[in-house]
ZAMARGU-4260 file (C-alpha; in steps of 0.2 Angstrom, whole numbers, plus 5000, padded with zeros to 4 digits):
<rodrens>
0) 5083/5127/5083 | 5085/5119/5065 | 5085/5101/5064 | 5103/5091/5064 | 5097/5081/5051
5) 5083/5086/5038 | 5076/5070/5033 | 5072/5056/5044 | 5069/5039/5035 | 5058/5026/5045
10) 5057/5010/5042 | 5044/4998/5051 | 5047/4979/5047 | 5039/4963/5055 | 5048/4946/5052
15) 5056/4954/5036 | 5077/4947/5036 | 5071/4940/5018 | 5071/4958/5012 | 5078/4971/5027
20) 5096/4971/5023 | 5093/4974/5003 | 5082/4987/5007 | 5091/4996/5022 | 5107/4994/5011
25) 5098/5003/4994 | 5094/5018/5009 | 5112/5019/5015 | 5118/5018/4996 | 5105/5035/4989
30) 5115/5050/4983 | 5110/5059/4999 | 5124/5064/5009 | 5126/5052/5026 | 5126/5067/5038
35) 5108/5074/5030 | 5096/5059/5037 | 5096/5049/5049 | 5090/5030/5047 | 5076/5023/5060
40) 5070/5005/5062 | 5055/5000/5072 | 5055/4982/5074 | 5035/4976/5077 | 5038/4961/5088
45) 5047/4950/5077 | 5054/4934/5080 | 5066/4931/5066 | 5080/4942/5071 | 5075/4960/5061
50) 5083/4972/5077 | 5099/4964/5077 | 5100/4962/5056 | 5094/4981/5059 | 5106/4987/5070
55) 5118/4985/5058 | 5114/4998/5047 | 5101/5011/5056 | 5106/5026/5067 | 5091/5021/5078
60) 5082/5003/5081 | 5066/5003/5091 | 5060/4985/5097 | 5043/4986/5100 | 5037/4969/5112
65) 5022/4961/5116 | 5010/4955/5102 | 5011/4962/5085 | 5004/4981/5084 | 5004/4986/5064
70) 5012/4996/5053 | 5002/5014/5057 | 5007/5009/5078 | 5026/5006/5071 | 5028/5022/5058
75) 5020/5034/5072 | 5034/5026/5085 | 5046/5031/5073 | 5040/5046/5068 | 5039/5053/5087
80) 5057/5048/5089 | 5065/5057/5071 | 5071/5072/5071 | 5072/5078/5055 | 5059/5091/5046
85) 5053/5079/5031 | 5051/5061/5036 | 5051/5045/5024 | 5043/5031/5028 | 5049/5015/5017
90) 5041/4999/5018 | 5053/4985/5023 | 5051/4975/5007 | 5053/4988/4995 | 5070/4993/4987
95) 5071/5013/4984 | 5084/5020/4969 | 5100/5030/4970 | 5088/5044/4968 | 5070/5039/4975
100) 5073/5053/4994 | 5083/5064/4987 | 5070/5070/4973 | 5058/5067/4986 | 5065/5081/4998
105) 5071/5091/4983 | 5050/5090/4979 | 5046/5096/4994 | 5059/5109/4996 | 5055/5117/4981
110) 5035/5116/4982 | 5030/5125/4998 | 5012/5123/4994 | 5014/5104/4993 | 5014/5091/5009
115) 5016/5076/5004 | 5025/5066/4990 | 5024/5047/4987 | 5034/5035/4976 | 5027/5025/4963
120) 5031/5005/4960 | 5042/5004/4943 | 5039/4985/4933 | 5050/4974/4939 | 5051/4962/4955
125) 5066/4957/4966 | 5054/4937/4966 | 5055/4927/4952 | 5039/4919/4953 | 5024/4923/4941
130) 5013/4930/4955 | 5025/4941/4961 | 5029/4948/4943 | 5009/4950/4941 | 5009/4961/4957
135) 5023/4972/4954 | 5013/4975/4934 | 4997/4977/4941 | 5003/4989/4955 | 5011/4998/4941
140) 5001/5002/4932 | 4987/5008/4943 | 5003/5021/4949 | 5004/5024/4930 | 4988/5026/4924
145) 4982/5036/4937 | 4998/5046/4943 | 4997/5064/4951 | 4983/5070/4964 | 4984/5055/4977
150) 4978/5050/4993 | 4991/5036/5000 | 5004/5042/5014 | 5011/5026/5015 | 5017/5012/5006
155) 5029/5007/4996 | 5039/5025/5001 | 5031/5042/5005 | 5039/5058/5011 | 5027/5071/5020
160) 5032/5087/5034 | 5036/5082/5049 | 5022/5095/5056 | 5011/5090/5044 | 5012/5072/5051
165) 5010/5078/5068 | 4996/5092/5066 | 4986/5078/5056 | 4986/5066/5071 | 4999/5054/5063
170) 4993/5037/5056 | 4977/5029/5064 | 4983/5015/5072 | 4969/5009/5081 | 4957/5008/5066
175) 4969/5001/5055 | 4982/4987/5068 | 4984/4976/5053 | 4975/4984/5038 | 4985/4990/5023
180) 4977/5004/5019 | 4979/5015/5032 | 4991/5026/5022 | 4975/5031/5010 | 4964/5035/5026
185) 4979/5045/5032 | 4980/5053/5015 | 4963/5057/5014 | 4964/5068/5031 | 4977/5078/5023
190) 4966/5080/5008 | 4953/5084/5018 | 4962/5099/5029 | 4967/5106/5012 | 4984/5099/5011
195) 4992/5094/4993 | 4996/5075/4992 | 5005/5070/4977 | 5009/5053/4967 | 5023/5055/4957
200) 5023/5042/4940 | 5044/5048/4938 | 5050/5042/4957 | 5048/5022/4961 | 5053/5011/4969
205) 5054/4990/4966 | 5045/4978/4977 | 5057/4965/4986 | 5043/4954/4993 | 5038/4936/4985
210) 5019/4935/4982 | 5012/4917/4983 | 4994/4916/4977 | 4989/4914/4995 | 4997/4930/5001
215) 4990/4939/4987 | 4974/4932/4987 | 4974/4939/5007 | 4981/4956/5003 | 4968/4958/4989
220) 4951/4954/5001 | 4962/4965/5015 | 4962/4978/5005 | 4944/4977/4997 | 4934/4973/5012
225) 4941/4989/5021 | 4939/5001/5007 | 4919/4995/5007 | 4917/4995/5026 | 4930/5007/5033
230) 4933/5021/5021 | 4920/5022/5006 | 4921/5015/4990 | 4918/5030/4981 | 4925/5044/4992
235) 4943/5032/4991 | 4942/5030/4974 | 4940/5049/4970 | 4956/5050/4982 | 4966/5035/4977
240) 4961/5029/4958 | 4975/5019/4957 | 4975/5007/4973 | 4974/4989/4968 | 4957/4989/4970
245) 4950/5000/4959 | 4962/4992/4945 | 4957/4977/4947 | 4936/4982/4949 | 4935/4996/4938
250) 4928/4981/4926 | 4920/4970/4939 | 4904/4976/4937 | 4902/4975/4920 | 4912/4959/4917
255) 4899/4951/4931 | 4883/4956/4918 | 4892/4953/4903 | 4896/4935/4909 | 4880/4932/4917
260) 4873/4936/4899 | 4885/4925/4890 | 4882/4909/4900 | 4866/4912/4898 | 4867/4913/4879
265) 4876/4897/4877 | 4863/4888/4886 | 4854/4890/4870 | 4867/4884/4857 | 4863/4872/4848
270) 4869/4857/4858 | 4882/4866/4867 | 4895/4858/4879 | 4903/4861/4894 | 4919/4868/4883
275) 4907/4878/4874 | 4902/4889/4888 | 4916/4890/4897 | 4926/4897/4881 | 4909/4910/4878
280) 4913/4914/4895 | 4931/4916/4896 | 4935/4924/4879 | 4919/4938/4888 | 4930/4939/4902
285) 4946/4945/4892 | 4937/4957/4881 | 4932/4965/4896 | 4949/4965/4904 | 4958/4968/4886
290) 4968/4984/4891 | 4975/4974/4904 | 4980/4960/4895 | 4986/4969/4881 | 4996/4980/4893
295) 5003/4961/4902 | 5008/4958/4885 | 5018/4974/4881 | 5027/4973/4898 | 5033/4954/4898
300) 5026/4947/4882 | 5012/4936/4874 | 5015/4920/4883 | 5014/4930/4901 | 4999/4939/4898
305) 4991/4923/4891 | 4997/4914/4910 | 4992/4927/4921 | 4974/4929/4912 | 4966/4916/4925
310) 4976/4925/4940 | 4969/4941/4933 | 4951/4936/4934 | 4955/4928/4952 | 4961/4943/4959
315) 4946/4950/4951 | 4931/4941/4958 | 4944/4942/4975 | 4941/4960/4974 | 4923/4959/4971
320) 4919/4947/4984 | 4929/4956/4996 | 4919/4973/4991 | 4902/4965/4992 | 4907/4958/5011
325) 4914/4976/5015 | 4899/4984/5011 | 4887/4969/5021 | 4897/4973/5037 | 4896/4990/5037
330) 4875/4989/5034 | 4874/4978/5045 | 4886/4983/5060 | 4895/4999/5054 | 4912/5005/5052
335) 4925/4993/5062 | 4931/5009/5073 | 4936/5010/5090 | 4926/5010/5106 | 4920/5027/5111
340) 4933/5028/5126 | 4947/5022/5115 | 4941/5036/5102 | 4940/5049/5116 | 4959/5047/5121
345) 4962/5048/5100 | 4954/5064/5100 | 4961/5071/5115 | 4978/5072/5109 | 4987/5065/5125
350) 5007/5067/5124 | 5010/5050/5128 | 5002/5042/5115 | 4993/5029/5114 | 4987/5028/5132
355) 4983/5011/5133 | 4992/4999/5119 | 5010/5005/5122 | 5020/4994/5135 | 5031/4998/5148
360) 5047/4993/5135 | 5043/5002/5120
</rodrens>
């Protein structure tokens, strides 16, 4: 029996009234016909209200209690509930275009050989602030540079088959509760079973969410430290090549010698100074990121490429620091996976799934 409604759109959110209604409103407002998706909302245990702000605009809310399960637990909720044969799943604090799910199904309709498609982040931020402007830039342009063949189910906005999503054994939610990556690891399954995944440069999507240094700071070790431990560095990078990570340490490497080199040098200047060295070492530093900066530049200008240069370089040695602790971990204790009996019910495939993490209310 053909689905009522072809696509179904989920959206998981956590805390998020700051963005939800903006973002659930730029869904209802797409040039989609109303009667061709339904809207879904799984609300993670939050505590600022998201259901009933939800409720408002979704066909569906699910309010899951209890202690805070992630993102993959929340889209795979959702997903179990939908209906339609393509779902989207749209982050919380993203806005999508008039335009961004309809090419999406159109993509899919018309591309039989292809399983899924995601979005792209366009320049712009919904936040003001210099670090959230940064993050929106330097999430474009890893999307931009590195479009096309991609590994990343997930965020900002992806559309995949519905039994595609199934057959693939949804998103891993019990190696990644509060990791972000586990769209790429989702990604990289498909890719794996021979499935086409594609990143798409043309449909995007603008972020929503206010970075403070702190946040991103966090995001950025998250995100590092489970690509090294969890998922490969290199095997990720082959699938992914334009995750934040890989932009921000494709230099790291060589910027870490080059320096090394450089403050080495100025120790033998003739009577150098403490200004000396650290200008050797800085203007080192942005000759090695100087396609960055010079795309910083282009974007917003001189003066913002000049004040996000020591941000850069932050979120650089961030990264690095965050690989090199990946890496340790997994030497020395392994992949952070399950148990073996929690692994045993994953692989068993039990219809009411998960078997243990799932209260009675959800």
């Amino acid at each position: 029996m053909p689905s009522p409604r072809p696509l179904s759109v989920v959206v998981p959110v956590r805390n998020g009234t700051a963005t939800l209604a903006q973002n659930l409103s730029a869904i209802l407002a797409t040039d989609l016909p109303r009667d061709e998706y339904e809207l879904i909302v799984v609300d993670d245990s939050s505590t600022d209200g998201s259901s009933e702000l939800a409720a408002r605009f979704a066909d569906t809310v699910v309010r899951l209690t209890g202690r805070t399960s992630g993102p993959a637990y929340a889209r795979n909720r959702g997903a179990e509930l939908a209906q339609g044969d393509i779902l989207a799943f749209v982050d919380a604090d993203v806005m999508v275009r008039s335009d961004t799910l309809s090419r999406m199904v159109r993509m899919l309709g018309g591309r039989p050989e292809l399983t899924a498609v995601s979005a792209s982040h366009d320049q712009t931020s919904a936040a003001g602030n210099l670090v959230s402007q940064y993050c929106s830039l330097l999430l474009h342009f890893g999307d931009q540079r590195e479009g096309g063949s991609s590994g990343n189910v997930a965020s900002p906005c992806a559309a995949i088959r519905r039994d595609a999503f199934l057959s693939a054994g949804m998103y891993d939610e019990w190696r990644f509760e509060t990791a972000p990556v586990e769209g790429i690891e989702f990604g990289k399954r498909l890719e794996d079973s021979g499935m086409d995944v594609l990143s798409c440069r043309d449909i995007q999507i603008t972020a929503l969410r206010k970075w403070s240094l702190r946040s991103l700071c966090r995001e950025v070790w998250s995100r590092s430290a489970v690509v090294a431990r969890s998922l490969g560095y290199q095997r990720t990078r082959r699938a992914v090549p334009g995750d934040m990570v890989f932009t921000l340490s494709r230099s790291v490497v060589a910027a870490f010698a080059v320096l090394c080199v450089l403050a080495f040098s100025a120790a033998f200047l003739p009577h150098p100074n403490t200004s000396s060295k650290v200008g050797i070492v800085l203007l080192g530093a942005i000759a090695l990121n100087l396609t960055d900066y010079l795309y910083f530049a282009k974007a917003r200008g001189i003066h913002f490429a000049l004040a996000v240069a020591p941000l850069h370089f932050l979120m650089q040695a961030t990264s690095g620091l965050g690989l090199c602790v990946g890496w340790v971990l997994r030497d020395a204790f392994g992949d952070g996976a399950p148990d073996a009996a929690t692994q045993a019910y994953a692989e068993v495939g039990l219809e009411t799934w998960p078997p243990v993490r799932r209260s009675a209310g959800d």
